[in-house]
C-alpha positions in Angstrom: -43.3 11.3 7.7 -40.5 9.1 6.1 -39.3 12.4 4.2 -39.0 14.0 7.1 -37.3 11.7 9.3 -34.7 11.2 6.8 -34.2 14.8 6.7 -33.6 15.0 10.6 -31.2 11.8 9.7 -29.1 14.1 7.5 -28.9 17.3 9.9 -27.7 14.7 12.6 -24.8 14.0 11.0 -21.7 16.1 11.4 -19.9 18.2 8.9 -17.3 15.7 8.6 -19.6 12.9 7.6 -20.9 14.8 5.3 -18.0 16.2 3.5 -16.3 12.1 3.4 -19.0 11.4 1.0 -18.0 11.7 -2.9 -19.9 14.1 -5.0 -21.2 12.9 -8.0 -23.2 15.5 -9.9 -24.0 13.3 -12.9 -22.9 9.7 -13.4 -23.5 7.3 -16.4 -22.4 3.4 -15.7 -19.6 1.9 -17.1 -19.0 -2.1 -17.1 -16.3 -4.4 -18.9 -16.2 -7.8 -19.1 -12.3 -9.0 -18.9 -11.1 -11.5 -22.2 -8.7 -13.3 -19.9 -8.0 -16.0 -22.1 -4.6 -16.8 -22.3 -3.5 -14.4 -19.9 -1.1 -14.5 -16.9 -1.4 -11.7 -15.6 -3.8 -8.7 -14.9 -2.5 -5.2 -15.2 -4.5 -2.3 -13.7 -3.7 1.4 -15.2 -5.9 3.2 -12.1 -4.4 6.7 -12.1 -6.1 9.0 -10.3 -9.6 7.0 -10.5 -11.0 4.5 -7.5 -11.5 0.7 -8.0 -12.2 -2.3 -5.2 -11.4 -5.6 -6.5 -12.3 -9.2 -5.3 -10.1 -12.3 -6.2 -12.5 -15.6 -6.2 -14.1 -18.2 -9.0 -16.7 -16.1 -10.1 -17.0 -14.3 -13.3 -13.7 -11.6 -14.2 -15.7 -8.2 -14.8 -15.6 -4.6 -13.8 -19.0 -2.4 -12.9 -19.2 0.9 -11.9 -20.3 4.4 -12.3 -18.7 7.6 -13.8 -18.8 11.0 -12.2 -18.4 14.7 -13.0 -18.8 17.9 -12.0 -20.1 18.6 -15.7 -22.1 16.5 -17.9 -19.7 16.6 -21.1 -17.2 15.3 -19.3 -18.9 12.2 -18.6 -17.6 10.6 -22.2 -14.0 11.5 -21.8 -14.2 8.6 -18.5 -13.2 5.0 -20.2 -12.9 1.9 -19.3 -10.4 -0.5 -22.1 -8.6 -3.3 -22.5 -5.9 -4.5 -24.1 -3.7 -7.6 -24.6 -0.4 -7.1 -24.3 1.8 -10.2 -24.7 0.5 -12.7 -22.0 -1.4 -9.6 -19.9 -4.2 -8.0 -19.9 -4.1 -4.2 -19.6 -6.8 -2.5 -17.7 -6.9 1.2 -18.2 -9.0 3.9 -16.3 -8.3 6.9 -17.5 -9.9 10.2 -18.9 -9.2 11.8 -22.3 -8.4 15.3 -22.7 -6.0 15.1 -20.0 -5.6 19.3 -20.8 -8.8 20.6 -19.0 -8.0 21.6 -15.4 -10.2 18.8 -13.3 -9.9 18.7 -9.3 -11.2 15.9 -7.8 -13.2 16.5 -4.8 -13.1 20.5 -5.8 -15.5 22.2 -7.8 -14.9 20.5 -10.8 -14.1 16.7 -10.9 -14.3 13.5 -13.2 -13.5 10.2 -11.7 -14.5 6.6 -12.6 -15.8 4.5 -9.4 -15.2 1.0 -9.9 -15.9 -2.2 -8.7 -14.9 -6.1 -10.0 -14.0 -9.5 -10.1 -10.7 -11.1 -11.2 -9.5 -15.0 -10.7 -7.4 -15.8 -7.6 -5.0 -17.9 -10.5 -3.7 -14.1 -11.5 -0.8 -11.7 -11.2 -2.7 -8.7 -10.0 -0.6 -5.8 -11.2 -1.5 -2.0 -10.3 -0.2 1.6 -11.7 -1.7 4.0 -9.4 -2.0 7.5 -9.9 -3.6 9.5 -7.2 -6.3 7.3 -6.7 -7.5 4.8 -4.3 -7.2 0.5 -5.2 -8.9 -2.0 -2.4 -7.5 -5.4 -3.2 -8.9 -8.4 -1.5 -7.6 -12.2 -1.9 -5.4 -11.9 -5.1 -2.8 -14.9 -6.5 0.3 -12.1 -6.2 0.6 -8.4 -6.2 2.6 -6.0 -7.4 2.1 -2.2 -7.2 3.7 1.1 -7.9 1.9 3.8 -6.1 2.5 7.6 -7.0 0.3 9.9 -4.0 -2.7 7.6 -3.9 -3.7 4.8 -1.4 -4.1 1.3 -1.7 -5.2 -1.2 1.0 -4.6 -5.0 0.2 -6.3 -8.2 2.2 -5.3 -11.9 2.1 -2.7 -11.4 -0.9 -1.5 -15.7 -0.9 1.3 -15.1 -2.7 4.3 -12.4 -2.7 3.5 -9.0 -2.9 6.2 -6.1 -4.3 5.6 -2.6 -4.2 7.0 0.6 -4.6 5.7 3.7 -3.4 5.7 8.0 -3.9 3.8 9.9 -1.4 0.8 7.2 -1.2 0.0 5.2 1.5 -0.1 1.3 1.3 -1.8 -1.2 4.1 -1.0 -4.9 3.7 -3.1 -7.3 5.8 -2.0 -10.7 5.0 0.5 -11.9 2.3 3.1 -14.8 1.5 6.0 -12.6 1.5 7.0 -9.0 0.9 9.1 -7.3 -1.6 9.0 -3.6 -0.7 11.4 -1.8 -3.3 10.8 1.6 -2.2 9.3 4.2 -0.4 9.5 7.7 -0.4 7.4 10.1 1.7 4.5 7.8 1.7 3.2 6.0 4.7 3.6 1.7 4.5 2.0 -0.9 7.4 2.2 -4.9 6.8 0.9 -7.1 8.8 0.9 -11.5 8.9 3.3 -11.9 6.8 4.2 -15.6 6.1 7.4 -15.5 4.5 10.4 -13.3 4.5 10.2 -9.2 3.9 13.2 -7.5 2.2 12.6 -3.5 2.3 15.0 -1.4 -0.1 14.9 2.8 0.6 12.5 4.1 3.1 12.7 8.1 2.6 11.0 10.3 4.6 8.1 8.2 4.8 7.4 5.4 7.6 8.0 1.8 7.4 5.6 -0.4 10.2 5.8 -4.6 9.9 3.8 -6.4 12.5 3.9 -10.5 12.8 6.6 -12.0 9.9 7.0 -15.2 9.8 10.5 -15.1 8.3 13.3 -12.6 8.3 13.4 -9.0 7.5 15.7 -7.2 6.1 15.6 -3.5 5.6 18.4 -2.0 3.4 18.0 2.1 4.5 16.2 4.1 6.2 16.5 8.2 5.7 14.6 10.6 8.2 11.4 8.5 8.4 10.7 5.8 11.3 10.7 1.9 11.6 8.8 0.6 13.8 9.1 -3.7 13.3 7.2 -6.2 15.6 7.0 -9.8 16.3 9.8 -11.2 14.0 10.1 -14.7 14.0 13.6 -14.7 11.7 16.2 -12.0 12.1 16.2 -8.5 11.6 19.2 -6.9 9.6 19.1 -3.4 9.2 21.8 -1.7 6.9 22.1 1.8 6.7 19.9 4.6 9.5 19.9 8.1 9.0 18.3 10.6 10.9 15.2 8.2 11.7 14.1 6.1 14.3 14.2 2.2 14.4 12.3 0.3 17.0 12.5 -3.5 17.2 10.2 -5.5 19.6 9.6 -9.5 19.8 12.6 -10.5 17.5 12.9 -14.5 17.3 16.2 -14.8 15.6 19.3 -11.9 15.9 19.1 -8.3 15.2 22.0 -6.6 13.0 22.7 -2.4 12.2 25.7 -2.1 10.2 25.3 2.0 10.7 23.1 4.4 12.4 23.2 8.5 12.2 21.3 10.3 14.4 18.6 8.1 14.5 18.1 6.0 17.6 17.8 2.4 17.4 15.6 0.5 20.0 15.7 -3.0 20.7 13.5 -5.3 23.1 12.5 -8.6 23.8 14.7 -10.6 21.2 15.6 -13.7 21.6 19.2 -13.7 19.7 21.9 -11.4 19.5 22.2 -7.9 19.1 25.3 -6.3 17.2 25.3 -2.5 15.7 29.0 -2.4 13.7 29.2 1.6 13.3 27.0 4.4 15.9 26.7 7.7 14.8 25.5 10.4 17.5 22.0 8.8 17.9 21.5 6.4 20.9 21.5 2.6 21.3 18.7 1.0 23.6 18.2 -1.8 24.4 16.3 -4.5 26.9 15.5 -8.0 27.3 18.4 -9.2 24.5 18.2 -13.0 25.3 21.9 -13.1 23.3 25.4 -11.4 23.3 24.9 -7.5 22.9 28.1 -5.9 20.8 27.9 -2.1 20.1 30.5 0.0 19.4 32.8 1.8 21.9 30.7 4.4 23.9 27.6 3.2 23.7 
C-alpha cells in the first residue's frame, strides 16, 4: 500500500518538478575536514560543482556526495586542500578535464557539497558554472563566471565580480560590486555604502542601503535602485534604463545616452550634467531639479 501510494505521489507531480531534480546515477561520499589553523582566510575553487555553506562556531568541515553519469568517473571528483600563505584553498574539481561531461545531459560528474566554516573568516569564492549558497559569513568576496550564487546575512563587506552568472545578496555590511557583465545582480539591506563599477548588459537591482551608492556605468542593461538613505551618483548611462525611487540624500547623472533615467520620491536634489536622446523623468524631487537645456 505504501509502495503504491508513493507511486501515485510521483505521477502527481508535473514534468517540471520532476526534471528540477539532479540526477545522480552513482554517487560515492566525499568529506574533508578544514586545517584552519593559522588561517585568515578561506578560499573556495567551486567551478562548475555545487556547495551550500553555513558560517557559525561549530566544527569547519565539508560532507557531501559525488555524482556521475558513469561509475569510472566517480574517482576523478576531489575534494583538497591546501595552504597557501595565510589561506586555505578549497578546491572542487574533476581530473581529466579532457572527457566531454554535460552536466544535467546524458553524461555528467559533479560533486554536491555541503559544510561548515567559522564566522571569524574571509569567505572567498572562484565559481565556475556552478551553484554556491552562502549563509552568515565574516566577509565575502566572489568572482562568478555563468554560475549562481545566493548569499544571506554576509556581517561584513562583500565584493564581487561577475560573467554571465547570477548573484542574490540578502543582507551585508557594505557592497563592493567590481563588475558585471551579462549576468543578473539583486542586493538587498545593505548597511553601509555600495560602490558598483561596469554593469554590461546584465541588470543591476539594490533595495534598502543604508549609505550611498554610487554606480560608475551602466551599458545596455537596467538599474533599478530603491530606498537609498545616502545619495545616489550615477556616472556614465548608455542605452539602459535607470530607475531611482525613495532616495534620502541627492541624486547625480553626469551623462545619459539613450537610456532613460527615472527619478521619484527623493528627498534632495536632482541634477543630470549631460542628456543624450533618452528622456529625464522625474516626480516628487523634495530639492532643486537641474537638467540640461531641453529636457
Amino acid at each position: 500500500m505504501i509502495r503504491m501510494l508513493a507511486v501515485a505521489s510521483l505521477l502527481l507531480l508535473p514534468l517540471s518538478a520532476l526534471a528540477e531534480q539532479p540526477q545522480c546515477k552513482f554517487n560515492e561520499p566525499r568529506d574533508l575536514k578544514l586545517d584552519l589553523a593559522g588561517a585568515k582566510a578561506v578560499v573556495f575553487e567551486v567551478n562548475q560543482h555545487d556547495l551550500v555553506l553555513t558560517a557559525g562556531g561549530g566544527a569547519a568541515q565539508l560532507s557531501g556526495r559525488a555524482c556521475a553519469s558513469n561509475a569510472d568517473w566517480l574517482r576523478q571528483l576531489t575534494v583538497t586542500q591546501q595552504k597557501v600563505g595565510d589561506k586555505l584553498v578549497v578546491r572542487l574539481q574533476r581530473e581529466k578535464q579532457n572527457l566531454s561531461i554535460n552536466i544535467g545531459g546524458s553524461n555528467y560528474a559533479y560533486l554536491d557539497l555541503r559544510g561548515s566554516v567559522p564566522d571569524t573568516l574571509l569567505v572567498q569564492l572562484k565559481v565556475g558554472s556552478g551553484d554556491v549558497s552562502v549563509t552568515g559569513a565574516h566577509s565575502l568576496s566572489a568572482d562568478v563566471g555563468s554560475g549562481d550564487i545566493a548569499l544571506h546575512n554576509i556581517k561584513g563587506p562583500v565584493t564581487a565580480a561577475i560573467g554571465s552568472g547570477d548573484v542574490t545578496l540578502d543582507g551585508a555590511g557594505s557592497l563592493n560590486l567590481l563588475s558585471v557583465g551579462s549576468g543578473d545582480f539583486k542586493a538587498r539591506n545593505l548597511r553601509g555604502n555600495a560602490k558598483v563599477g561596469t554593469v554590461g548588459s546584465g541588470d543591476l537591482e539594490l533595495d534598502g542601503v543604508q549609505g550611498n551608492v554610487t554606480l560608475e556605468t551602466l551599458g545596455s542593461g537596467d538599474a533599478d535602485v530603491r530606498q537609498v538613505k545616502g545619495n545616489v551618483s550615477i556616472g556614465n548611462v548608455g542605452s539602459g534604463d535607470v530607475e531611482l525611487r525613495g532616495v534620502g540624500g541627492n541624486v547625480s547623472v553626469e551623462r545619459h545616452g539613450s537610456g532613460d533615467v527615472t527619478a521619484r520620491d527623493v528627498s534632495g536634489d536632482l541634477t543630470v550634467a549631460h542628456s543624450g536622446s533618452g528622456d529625464v523623468n522625474h516626480s516628487g524631487i523634495g530639492g532643486r531639479v537641474q537638467l540640461p537645456r531641453g529636457k
